[in-house]
N, C-alpha and C positions, 0 to 999 in steps of 0.2 A: 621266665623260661624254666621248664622242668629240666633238675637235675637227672643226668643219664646213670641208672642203676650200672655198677659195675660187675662185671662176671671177668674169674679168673681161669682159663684155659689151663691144668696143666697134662701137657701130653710129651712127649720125647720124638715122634715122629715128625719133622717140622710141615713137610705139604701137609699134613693131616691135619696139625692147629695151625696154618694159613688158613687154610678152606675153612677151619671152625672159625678162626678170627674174623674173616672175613666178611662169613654170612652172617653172625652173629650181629657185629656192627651195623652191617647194612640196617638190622631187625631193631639198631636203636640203640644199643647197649652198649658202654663203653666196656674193651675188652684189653685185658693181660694176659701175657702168656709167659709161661714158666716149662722149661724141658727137661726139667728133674726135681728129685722133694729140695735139696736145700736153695733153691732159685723160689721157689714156692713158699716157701716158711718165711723167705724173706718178704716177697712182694704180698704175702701176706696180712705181716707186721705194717708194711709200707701205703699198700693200696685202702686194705680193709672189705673186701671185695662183699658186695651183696648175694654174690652167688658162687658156688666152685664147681667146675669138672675136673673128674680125679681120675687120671689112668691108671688102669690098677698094676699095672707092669712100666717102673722108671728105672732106670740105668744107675739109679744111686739108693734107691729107698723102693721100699714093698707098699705099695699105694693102700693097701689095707691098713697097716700099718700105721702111714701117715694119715689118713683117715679117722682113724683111734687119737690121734697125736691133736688134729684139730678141733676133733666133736671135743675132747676134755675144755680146750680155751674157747671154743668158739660155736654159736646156736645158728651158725651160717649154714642155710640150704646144703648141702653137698650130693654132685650125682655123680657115681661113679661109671666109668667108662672100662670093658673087658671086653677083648678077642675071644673067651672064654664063656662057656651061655650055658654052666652046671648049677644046680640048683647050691651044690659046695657053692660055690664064690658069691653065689646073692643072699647064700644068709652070712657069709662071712661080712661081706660089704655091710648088710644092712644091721647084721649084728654091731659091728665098729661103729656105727654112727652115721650110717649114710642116710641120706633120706630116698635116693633115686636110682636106679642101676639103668644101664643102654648096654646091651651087647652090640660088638663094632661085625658086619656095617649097621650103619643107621641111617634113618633120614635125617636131615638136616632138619627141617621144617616143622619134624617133630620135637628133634631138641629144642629149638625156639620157645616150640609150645609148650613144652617141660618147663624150661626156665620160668616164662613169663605165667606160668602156672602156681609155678611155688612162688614167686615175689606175689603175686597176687594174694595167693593163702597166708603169706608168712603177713601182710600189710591187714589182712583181716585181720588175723590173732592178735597182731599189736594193738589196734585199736579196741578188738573185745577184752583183751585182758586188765583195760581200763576199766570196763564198765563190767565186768562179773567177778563177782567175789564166792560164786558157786564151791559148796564144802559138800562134798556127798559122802556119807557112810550107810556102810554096810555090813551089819555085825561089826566085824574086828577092820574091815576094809575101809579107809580112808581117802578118798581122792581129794586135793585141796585145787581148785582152780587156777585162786590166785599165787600161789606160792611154786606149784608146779608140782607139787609132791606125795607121794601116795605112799600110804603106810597099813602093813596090819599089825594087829595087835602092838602099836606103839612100836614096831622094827618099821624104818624107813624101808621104801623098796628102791632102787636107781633103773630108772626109766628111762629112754634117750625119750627127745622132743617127741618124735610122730609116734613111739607107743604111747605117752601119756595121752598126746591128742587122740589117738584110736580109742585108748581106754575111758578115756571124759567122753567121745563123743556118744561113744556106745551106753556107754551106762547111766548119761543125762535124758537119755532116748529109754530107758525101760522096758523089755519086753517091746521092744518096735526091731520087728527084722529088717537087714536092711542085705541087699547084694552085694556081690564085692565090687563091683562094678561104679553100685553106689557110695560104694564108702571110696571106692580113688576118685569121685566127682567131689564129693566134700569133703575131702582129707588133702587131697594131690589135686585136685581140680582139674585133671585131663579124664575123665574115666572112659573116654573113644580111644584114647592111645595106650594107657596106662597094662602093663602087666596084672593081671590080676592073682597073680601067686605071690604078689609083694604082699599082699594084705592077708595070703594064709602062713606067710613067712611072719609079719607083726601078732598077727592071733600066736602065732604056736610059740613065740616070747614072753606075748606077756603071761599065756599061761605059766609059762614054767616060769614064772617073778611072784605069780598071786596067786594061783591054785596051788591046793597042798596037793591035790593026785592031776597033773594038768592031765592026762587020759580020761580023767573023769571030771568034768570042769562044773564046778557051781557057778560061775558067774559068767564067763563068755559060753553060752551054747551056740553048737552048731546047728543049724537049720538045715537038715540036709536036701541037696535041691536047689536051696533060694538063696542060704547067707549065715547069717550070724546074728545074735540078738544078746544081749546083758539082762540077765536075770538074777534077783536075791529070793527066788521062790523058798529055798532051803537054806536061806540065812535068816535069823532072829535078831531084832533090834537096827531094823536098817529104816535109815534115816535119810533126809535131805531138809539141808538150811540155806 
C-alpha cells in the first residue's frame, strides 16, 4: 500500500482550510492544518510534511517571514497563499524561499495540481541527483550538480532550490531557447496553470547572484519574443565535465 504524501495547510481562516483540507484529502493526500506560525513550526517538527501552504497573512507571524524561517531548515516544496496579487509580494515570497505563489480566490483543482506537480518534480530530482554528478563551468562560474552549489571566481554564491534548478537546467541546455511557459513545464511541471512571471521573477535573481552588470547579462539572455537561453559566448575557458 502506498504511503499518503503529506501536505500541511497553514491558513487562519478556518472555512477556508476546511474546504482546503477537505478537497485536498479527497485528492489522496494526507493533510494538517495549522491557524498560525507557532501551531505550524510545531507540526512542522511533528508531521515533516512533504508539502506546505503558507498564508501570507497569520494572526501571530508574517508568512514571509516564516517562509524565510523554514527554507533555512527545510528543502520542503512551499506555495505560498496572498489576498494580495502585486508583483511586491511574489518576489518577496519567492525571494524567501518559496517555490509557488496562488493569489486567493483560486481553484481548488488547480492547487491539487500544484501540489501533485512539485511532489512529482521534487521525486525526479531525487532520483537524478543520484545518477548526475554534472560539474559545469564557465570562466569563473561554477555550477556543481551534485553538491547544489554554484560559485564564481571561488566566492560561493547562495541559491534557493528552484533558482539553482533554473540555473542548471538552462545552462546544461546551452544556447537552446526555451519559453517560460516551457521552463514552468520542466521546472514546476504545471506550465497550463503555472504564472509565467514566476520565471522572470527567478531570471531577474539569479542575475543579480551571477551577473556582474545583471542589466547586461552574459549568461542568462533574453530572447526577446520567445524566452530565455544560457550562453558563455563572451566568457573564456568554459568547460563541462
Amino acid at each position: 500500500m502506498d504511503v499518503k504524501r503529506k501536505v500541511l495547510v497553514v491558513e487562519d481562516e478556518a472555512d477556508m482550510a476546511r474546504i482546503m483540507q477537505d478537497y485536498i484529502r479527497v485528492s489522496g493526500y494526507e493533510v494538517h492544518v495549522a491557524g498560525d506560525g507557532k501551531t505550524a513550526v510545531h507540526l512542522i517538527e511533528a508531521v515533516q510534511p512533504d508539502f506546505i501552504i503558507l498564508d501570507i497573512m497569520l494572526p501571530d507571524a508574517d508568512g514571509i517571514e516564516l517562509c524565510r524561517q523554514i527554507r533555512e531548515k527545510l528543502d520542503t516544496p512551499i506555495l505560498i497563499l496572498s489576498a494580495r496579487g502585486s508583483d511586491t509580494d511574489k518576489v518577496l515570497g519567492l525571494g524567501f524561499g518559496a517555490d509557488d505563489y496562488m493569489t486567493k480566490p483560486f481553484s481548488l483543482s488547480e492547487l491539487v495540481a500544484r501540489i501533485s506537480a512539485h511532489l512529482r518534480r521534487n521525486e525526479r530530482l531525487l532520483h537524478a541527483a543520484t545518477r548526475q554528478d554534472g560539474l559545469l563551468t564557465f570562466g569563473d562560474l561554477v555550477i556543481d550538480k551534485k553538491g547544489y552549489r554554484v560559485a564564481i571566481a571561488d566566492r560561493e554564491i547562495s541559491l534557493s532550490a528552484k533558482e539553482f534548478e533554473l540555473l542548471f537546467f538552462l545552462s546544461s541546455h546551452k544556447n537552446q531557447v526555451f519559453s517560460k511557459s516551457r521552463l514552468l513545464d520542466e521546472l514546476w511541471g504545471y506550465g497550463a496553470y503555472g504564472d509565467e512571471n514566476t520565471i522572470t521573477v527567478y531570471v531577474r535573481r539569479i542575475r543579480e547572484k551571477i551577473e556582474s552588470d545583471p542589466a547586461r547579462p552574459v549568461f542568462i539572455k533574453t530572447v526577446w519574443g520567445v524566452g530565455y537561453k544560457f550562453s558563455d559566448d563572451q566568457v573564456t575557458g568554459a568547460s563541462e565535465s
